[in-house]
N, C-alpha and C positions, 0 to 999 in steps of 0.2 A: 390684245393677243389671246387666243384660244389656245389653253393649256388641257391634257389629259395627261394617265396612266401612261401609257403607248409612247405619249412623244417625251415625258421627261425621262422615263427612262432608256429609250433612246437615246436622246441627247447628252446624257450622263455616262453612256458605254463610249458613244464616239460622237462629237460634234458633229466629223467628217459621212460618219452612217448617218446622220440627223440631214445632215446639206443633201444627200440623194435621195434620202428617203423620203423627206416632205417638201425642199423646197424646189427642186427638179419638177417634177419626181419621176424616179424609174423602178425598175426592180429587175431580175433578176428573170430570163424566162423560164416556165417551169412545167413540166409535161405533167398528163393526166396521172400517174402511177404517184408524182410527188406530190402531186394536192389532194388524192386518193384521203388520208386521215384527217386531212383539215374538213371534208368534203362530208364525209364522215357523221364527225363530230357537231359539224354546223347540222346535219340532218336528224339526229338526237335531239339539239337543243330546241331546234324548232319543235320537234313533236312532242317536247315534254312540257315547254310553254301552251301547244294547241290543246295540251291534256288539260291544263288549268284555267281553260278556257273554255273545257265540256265539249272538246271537239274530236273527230276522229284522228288521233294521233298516229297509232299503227297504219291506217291506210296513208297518210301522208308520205311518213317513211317510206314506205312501200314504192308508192307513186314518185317520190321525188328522189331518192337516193340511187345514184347509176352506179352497179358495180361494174370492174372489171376485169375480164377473165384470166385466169389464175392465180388472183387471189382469193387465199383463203381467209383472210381474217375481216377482212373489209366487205362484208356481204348482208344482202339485203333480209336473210334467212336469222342472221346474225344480231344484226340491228334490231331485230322483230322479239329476238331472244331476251337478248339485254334490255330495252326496254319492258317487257314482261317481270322479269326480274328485278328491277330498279323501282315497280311499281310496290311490287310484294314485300321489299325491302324498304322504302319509304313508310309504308304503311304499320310496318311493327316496328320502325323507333320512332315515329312521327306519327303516332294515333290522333294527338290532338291538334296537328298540322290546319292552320288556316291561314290560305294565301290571299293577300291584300291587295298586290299588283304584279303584274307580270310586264318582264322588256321596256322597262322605264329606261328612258334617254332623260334624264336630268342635267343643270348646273347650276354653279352658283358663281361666286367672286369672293379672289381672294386678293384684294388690293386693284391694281389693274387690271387684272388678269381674269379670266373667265377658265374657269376648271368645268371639264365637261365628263361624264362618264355613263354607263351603261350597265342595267342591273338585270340580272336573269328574274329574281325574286324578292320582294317585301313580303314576310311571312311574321304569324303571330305565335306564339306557343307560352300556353300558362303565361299571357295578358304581356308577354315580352316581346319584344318586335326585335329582329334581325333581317339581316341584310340575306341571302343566299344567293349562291353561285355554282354553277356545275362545271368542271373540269373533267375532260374525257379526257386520257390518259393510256398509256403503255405501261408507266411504271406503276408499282405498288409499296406500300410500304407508308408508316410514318414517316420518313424523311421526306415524303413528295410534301408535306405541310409547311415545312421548315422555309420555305420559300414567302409565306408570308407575314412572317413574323420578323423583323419589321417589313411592312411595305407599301408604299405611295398607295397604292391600289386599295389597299386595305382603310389605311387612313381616310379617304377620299369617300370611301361607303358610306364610313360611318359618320361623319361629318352633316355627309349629306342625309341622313337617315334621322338624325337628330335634328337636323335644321325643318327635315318634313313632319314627323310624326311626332318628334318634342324627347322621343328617347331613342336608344340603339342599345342593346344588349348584348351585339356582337354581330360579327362577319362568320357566316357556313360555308365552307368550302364541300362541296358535295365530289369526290373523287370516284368518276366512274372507271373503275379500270377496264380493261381488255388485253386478250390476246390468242396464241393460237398454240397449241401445243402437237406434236407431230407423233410423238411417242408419252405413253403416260408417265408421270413425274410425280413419287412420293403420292404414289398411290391414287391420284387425283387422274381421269382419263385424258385420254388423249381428245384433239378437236378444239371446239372453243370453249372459254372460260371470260368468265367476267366478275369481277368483286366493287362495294362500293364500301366506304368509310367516309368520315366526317370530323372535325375539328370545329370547336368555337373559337376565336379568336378577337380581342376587343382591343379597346381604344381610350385611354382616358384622357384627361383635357389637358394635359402636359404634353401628348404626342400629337395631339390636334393640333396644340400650337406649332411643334418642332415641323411636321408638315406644312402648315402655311409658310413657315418661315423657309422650308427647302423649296416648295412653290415658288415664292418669291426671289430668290435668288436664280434657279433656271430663269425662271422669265429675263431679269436684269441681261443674263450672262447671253441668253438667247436672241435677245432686242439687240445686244452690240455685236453679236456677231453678223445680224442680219445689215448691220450699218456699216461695218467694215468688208462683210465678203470674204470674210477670212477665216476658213471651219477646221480650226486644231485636229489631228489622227488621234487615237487612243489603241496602240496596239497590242493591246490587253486583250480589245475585242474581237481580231484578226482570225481567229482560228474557228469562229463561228459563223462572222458576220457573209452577207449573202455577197458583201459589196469588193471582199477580199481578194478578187482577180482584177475588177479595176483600180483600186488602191495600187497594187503589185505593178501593174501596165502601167502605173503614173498618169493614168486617166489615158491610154491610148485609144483613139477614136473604133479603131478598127475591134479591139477587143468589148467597149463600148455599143458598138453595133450587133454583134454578135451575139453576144451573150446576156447583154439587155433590152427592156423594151420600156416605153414613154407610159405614163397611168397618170387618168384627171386628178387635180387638187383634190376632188371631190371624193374620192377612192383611195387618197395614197396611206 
């Protein structure tokens, strides 16, 4: 069984989210204006990984990111901004910044189980090796941190970062914010704005372990559900989850139809 980040915690909000989402699988149909920030953000990452790769970044963006029309925040003038800024800002708290590898697909094995994950950055600093990651974001604040402390996601970095390079010094969350402001606010102008901040975060080998051992228990709990067909609700998760009107329908076909659509194993 192939385990990540994405499916245990998944699995862990709602069984029944877990049964549509990977073993189906469907999702939810979703028009351009709502994958506008996913769309976004995926076009950032890419151009910041082509930057550490000595490539033209900004023309990428440029070239690949479609805005559209009337939004204001989501723009391709914007993206060009943020990015320039993110550069200037890397560079004077990250003077001695040396990156190792970029968009590594790794795994390993924890027991039966194959944990698989996906890294923005392997970077060195003063002879220390850390994981880094970019989060593009709406909110600001410390508390956007607070999310990975404890977290599978977390654990799973550094695990892996120790098993490659013999140490891990911690996990970067690199928080790029954005947003748009209509009117100036506490003196700050109007238009766009974007800020970044940063947290280290680690790992010692007491939560390494607690990790394998919660790895391992999804998996168990996951293996018998896939043998009995039987995916318990959790409606804790109800007020967020995408899957919440067919849960509500009792799985009605017609609403089923409507409002979802079919995605390969290979995508879900």
């Amino acid at each position: 069984m192939i385990l990540d980040y994405s499916r245990i915690t998944c699995y862990q909000s709602c069984p029944r989210r877990y049964f549509y989402k990977y073993v189906e699988p469907i999702r939810k149909i979703k028009y351009e204006e709502q994958d506008l920030p996913k769309e976004f953000g995926s076009a950032i990452h890419k151009a910041l990984e082509l930057r550490d790769n000595k490539q033209n970044y900004l023309n990428y963006f440029e070239v690949n990111f479609k805005e559209l029309p009337g939004n204001k925040l989501y723009t391709v003038s914007n993206g060009l901004q943020l990015l320039n800024e993110y550069i200037k800002w890397e560079s004077l708290n990250f003077p001695e910044l040396k990156v190792l590898a970029t968009e590594i697909e790794g795994s390993f094995k924890i027991g039966d189980y194959e944990y698989k994950l996906r890294i923005d950055r392997i970077v060195e600093l003063n002879s220390n090796i850390y994981v880094w990651d970019y989060k593009t974001t709406t909110k600001k604040g410390y508390l956007f941190f607070n999310k990975f402390d404890p977290s599978t996601q977390v654990s799973g970095y550094c695990k892996w970062c120790v098993d490659q390079y013999g140490q891990c010094s911690g996990f970067i969350p690199i928080q790029i914010s954005l947003g748009y402001r209509e009117k100036k606010y506490k003196g700050e102008p109007a238009g766009f704005h974007c800020d970044f901040a940063y947290e280290i975060i680690n790992r010692n080998k007491e939560q390494i372990e607690d990790f394998e051992k919660n790895v391992k228990q999804v998996g168990w709990k996951l293996g018998a559900d896939y043998k009995t067909g039987y995916w318990t609700k959790s409606e804790d998760s109800c007020g967020w989850c995408e899957y919440r009107d067919l849960c509500r329908s009792l799985e009605d076909e017609g609403v089923k139809d409507n409002l979802y659509e079919e995605v390969g194993h290979e995508n879900s």
